[in-house]
N, CA, C and O of each residue as an XYZ file, in Angstrom:
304
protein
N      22.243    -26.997     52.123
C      22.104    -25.664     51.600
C      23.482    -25.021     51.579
O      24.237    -25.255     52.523
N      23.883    -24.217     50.567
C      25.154    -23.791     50.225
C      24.870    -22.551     51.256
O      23.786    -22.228     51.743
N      26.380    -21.844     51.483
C      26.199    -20.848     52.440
C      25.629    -19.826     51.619
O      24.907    -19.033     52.223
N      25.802    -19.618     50.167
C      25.510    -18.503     49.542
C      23.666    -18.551     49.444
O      22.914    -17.596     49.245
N      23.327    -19.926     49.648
C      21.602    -19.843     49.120
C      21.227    -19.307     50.736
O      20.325    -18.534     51.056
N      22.179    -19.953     51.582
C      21.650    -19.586     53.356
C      21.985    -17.916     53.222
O      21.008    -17.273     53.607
N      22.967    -17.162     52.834
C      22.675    -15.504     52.966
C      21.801    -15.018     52.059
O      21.693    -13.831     52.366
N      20.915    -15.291     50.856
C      20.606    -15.216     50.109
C      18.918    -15.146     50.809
O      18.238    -14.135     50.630
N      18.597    -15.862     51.284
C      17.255    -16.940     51.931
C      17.189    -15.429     52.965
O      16.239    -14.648     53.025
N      18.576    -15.328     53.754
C      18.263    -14.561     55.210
C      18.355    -13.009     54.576
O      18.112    -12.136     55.410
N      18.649    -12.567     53.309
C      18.483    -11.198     52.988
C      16.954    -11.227     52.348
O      16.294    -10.189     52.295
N      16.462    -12.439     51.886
C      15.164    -12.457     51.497
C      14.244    -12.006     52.521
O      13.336    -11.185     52.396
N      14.576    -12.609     53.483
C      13.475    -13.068     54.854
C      13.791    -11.410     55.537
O      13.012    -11.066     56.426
N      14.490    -10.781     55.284
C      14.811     -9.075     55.945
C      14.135     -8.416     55.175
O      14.028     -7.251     55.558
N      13.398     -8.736     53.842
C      12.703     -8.033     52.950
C      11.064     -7.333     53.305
O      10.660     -7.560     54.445
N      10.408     -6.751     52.652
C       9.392     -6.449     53.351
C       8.254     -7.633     52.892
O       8.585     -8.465     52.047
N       6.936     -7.659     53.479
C       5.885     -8.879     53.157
C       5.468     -8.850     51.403
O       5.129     -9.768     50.656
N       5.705     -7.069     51.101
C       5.630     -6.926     50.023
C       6.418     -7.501     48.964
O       5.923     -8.019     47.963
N       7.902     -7.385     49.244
C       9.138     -7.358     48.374
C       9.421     -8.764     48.385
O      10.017     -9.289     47.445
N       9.015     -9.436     49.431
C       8.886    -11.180     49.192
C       8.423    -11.695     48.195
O       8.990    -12.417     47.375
N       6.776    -11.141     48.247
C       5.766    -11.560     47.583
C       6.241    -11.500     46.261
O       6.226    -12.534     45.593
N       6.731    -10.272     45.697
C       7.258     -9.902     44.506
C       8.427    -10.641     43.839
O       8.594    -10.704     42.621
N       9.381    -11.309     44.968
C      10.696    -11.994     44.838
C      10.022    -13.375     44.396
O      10.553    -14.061     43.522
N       9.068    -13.686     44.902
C       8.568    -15.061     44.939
C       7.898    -15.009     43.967
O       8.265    -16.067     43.456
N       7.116    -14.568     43.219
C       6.633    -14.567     42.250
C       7.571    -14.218     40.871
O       7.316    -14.667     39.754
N       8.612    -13.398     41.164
C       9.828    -13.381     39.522
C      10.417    -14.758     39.729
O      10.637    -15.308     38.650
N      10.838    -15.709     41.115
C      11.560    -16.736     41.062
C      10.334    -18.164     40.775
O      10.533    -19.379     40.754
N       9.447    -17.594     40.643
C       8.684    -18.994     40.274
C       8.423    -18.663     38.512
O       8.384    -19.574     37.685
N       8.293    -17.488     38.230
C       8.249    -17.139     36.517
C       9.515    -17.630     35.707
O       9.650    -18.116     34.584
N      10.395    -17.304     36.738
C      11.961    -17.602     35.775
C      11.923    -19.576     35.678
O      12.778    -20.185     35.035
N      10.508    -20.459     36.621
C      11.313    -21.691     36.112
C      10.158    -21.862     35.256
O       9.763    -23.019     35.395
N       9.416    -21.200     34.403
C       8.452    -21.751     33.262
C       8.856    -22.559     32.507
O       8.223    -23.533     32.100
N      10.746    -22.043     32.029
C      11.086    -23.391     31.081
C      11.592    -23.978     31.580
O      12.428    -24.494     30.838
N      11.699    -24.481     32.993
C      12.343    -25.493     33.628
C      11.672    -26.841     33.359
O      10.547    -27.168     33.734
N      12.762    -27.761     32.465
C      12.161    -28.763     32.214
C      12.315    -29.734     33.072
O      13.505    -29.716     33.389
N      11.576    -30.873     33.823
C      12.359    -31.826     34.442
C      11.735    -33.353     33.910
O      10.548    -33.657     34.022
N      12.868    -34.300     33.268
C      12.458    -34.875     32.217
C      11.890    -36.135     33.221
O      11.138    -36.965     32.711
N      12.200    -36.236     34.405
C      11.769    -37.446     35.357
C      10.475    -36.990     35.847
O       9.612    -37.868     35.824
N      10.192    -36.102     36.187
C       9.239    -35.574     36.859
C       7.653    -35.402     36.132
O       6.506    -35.389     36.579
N       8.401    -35.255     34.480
C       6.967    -34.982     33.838
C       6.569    -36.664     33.483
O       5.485    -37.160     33.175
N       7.910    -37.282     33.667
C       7.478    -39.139     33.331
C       6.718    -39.780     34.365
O       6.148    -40.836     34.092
N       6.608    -39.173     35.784
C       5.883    -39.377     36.693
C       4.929    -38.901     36.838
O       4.105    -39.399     37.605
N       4.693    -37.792     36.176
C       3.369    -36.921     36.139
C       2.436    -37.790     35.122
O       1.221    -37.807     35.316
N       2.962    -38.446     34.132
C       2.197    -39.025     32.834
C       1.839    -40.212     33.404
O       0.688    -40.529     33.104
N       2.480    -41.089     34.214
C       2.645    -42.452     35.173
C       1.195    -42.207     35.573
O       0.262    -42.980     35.357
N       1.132    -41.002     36.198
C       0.036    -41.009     37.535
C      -1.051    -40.266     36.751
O      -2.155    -40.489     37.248
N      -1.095    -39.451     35.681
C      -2.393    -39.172     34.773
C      -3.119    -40.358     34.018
O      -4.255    -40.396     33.545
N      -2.101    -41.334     34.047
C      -2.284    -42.670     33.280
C      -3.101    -43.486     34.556
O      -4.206    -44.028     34.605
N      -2.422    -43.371     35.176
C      -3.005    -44.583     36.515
C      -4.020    -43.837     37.137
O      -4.273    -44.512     38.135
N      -4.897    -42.661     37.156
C      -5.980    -41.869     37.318
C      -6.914    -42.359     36.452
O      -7.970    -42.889     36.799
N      -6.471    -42.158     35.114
C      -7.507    -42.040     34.075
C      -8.232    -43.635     33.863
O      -9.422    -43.707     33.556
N      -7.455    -44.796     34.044
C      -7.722    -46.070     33.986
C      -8.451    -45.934     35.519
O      -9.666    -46.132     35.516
N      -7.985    -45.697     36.490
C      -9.005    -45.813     37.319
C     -10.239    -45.342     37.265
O     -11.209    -46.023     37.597
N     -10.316    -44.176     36.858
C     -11.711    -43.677     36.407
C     -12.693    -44.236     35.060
O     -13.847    -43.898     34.795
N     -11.927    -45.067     34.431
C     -12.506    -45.594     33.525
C     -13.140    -46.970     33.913
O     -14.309    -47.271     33.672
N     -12.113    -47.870     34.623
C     -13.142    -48.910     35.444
C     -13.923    -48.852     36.414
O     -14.280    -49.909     36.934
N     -14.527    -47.255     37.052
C     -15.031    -46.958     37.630
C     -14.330    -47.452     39.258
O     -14.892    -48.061     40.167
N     -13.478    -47.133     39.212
C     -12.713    -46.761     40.952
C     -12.813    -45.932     41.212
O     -12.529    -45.910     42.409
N     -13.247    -44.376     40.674
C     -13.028    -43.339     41.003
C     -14.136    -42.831     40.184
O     -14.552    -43.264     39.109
N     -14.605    -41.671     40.999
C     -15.601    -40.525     40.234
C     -15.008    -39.436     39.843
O     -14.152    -38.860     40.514
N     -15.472    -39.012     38.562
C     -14.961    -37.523     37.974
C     -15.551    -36.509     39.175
O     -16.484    -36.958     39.840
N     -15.067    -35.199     39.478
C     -16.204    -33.987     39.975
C     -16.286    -33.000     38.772
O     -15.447    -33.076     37.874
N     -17.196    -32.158     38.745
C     -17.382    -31.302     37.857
C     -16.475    -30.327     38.932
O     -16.360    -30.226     40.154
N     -15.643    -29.373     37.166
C     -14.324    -28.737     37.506
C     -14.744    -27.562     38.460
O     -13.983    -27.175     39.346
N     -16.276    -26.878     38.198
C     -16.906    -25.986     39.434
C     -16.460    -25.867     40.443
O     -15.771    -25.000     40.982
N     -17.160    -27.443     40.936
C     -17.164    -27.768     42.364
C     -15.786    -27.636     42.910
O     -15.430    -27.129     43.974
N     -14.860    -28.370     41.670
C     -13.604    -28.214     42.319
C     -12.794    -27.065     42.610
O     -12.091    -27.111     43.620
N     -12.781    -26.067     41.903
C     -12.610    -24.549     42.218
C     -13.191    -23.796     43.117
O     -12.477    -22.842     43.428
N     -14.665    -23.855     43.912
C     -15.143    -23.653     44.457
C     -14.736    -24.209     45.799
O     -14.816    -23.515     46.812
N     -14.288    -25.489     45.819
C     -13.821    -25.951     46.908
C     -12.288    -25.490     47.258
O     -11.820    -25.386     48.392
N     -11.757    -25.292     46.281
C      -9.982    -25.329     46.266
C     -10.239    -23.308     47.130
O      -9.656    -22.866     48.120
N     -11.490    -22.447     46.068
C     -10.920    -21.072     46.639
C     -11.699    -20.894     47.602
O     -11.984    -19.704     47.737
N     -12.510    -22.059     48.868
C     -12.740    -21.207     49.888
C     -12.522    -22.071     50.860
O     -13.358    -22.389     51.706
N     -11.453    -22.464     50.785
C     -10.185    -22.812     51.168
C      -9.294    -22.130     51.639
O      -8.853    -22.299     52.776
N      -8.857    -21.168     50.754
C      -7.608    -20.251     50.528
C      -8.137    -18.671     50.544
O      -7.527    -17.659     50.197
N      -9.458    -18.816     51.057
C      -9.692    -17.415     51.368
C      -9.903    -16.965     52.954
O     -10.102    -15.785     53.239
């Protein structure tokens, strides 16, 4: 970590729970066009090697419900 991201990080962390929340949410908007050209080739790798598994039956689909239902009471 560069010293400037380490004062940067520790004026964040002096912020309020509010002004975080808010920081963290403009710094995850600003990488929408962040492209990363390895990352989406690994993402396609492993949608590929999912989808063949589910097609020779290694794996079961869930209905997307269940899966939201499970993911938000979780996180509540």
């Amino acid at each position: 970590m560069s010293a400037n991201l380490g004062k940067i990080e520790e004026a964040a962390l002096a912020l309020s729970a509010e002004e975080r929340a808010r920081l963290a949410m403009d710094l995850i908007k600003s990488l929408d066009n962040y492209d990363d050209p390895e990352a989406e080739k690994l993402w396609l790798q492993e949608a590929e090697r999912r989808y063949q598994e589910y097609r020779q039956g290694k794996i079961q689909g869930r209905p997307a419900d269940d899966v939201y239902r499970d993911a938000f009471s979780k996180v509540r």
